[in-house]
N, C-alpha and C positions, 0 to 999 in steps of 0.2 A: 420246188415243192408246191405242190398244189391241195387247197383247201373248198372241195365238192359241199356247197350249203345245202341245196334240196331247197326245202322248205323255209329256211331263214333265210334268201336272196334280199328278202327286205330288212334285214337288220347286217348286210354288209358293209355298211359305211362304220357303223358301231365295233362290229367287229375289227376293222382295219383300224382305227383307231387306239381298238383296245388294244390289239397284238402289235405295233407299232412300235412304239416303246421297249418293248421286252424284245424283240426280235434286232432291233437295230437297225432297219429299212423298212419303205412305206411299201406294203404290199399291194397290187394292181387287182381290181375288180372286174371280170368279166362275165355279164350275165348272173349266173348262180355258182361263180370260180372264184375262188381268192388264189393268187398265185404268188410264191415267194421267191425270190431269187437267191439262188444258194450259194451262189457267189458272195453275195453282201450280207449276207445270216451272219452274225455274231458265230467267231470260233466255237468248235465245238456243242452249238446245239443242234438237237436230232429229233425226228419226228416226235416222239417220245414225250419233250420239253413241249412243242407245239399242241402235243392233244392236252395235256396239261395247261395251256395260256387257254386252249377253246373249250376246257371244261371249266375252267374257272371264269370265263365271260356268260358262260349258261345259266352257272348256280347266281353270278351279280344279276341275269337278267330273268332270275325265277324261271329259266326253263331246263332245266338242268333233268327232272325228273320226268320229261318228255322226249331226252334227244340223249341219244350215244355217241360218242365219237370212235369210228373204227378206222385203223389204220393198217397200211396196203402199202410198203417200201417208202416210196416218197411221195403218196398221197393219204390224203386224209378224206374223210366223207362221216359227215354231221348227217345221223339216222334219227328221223321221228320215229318213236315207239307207239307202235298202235296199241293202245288202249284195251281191254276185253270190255265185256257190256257190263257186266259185275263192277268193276274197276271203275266204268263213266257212273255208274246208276252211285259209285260208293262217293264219289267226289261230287257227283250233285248235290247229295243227301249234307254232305259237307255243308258246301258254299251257301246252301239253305239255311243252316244252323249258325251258323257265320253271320249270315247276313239278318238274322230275326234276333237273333244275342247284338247286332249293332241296335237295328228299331229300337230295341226295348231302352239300350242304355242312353240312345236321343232323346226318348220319351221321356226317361228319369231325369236328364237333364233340363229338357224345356219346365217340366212341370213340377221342379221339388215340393210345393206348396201343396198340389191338390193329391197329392198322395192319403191314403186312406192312414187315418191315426188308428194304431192298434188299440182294442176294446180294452177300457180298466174293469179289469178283474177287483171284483169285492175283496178284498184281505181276511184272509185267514188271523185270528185274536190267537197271539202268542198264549201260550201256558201260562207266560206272569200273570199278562192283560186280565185272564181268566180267574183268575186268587184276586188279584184288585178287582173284580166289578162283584168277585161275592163279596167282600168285605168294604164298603167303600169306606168306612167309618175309620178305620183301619189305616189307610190311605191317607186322610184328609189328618188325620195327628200325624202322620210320618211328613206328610208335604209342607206343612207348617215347620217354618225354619225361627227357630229360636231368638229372641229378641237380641242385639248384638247391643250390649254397652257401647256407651260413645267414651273415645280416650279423654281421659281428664274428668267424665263425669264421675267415677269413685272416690276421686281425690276429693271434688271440691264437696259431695258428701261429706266424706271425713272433715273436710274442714270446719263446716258447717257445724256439724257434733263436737265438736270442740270449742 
């Protein structure tokens, strides 16, 4: 079984390693060739299972939404998808906004101090506030809290009068 990289010839070491495991033998490198010996494949798996291990090394190495895996009997060939200009201009515009939403959130963090304090606002005098300042008289008997007897001072009055 042969595995056609194209354009990922440099992440073929990665790749051998990652299918390695799952396939049951170390597959050989040649150039931009991963080739499997179908002799030593684990029973029963088929090209099928393999596009499956090199689509799942694409999406672990974030390139999964650039590259298709097409299959052809018993070869395989990893396709770069070209891009439209629409598609590059929209994933610029992206990594732009990515990257100025990181600035901002370095900057918040170096500087939590000089951050601008939001203006205090004058407060608005509740309804009540507004009945106590016409009446302050008013006010000033209600706030006066009533002289509390001390325990034992009525007794020893009474005792007193006696």
């Amino acid at each position: 079984m042969k595995v056609e990289l194209g354009t990922l010839k440099d992440k073929a070491e990665d790749l051998v390693a990652f299918i390695e495991p799952r396939v049951g033998t170390k597959p050989t490198v040649s150039g931009s060739e991963v080739e499997i010996d179908d002799e030593s494949i684990r029973k029963g798996l088929k090209p099928k299972h393999i596009k499956t291990y090199l689509k799942r090394f694409l999406y672990t190495n974030d390139l999964r939404k650039n590259y298709r895996v097409h299959v052809e009997g018993q070869e395989l060939t990893l396709q770069e998808l070209e891009l439209g200009e629409k598609e590059e201009e929209e994933m610029e515009k992206v990594k732009e906004k990515i990257e100025e939403a990181e600035a901002k959130e370095k900057e918040e963090r170096e500087e939590p101090e000089k951050a601008p304090e939001p203006e205090k606002k004058e407060e608005q005098p509740k309804p009540r506030e507004k009945a106590e300042k016409a009446a302050p008289k008013e006010r000033a008997d209600k706030a006066m809290p009533k002289a509390k007897k001390a325990k034992g001072a009525s007794k020893k009055k009474e005792k007193d009068e006696d």
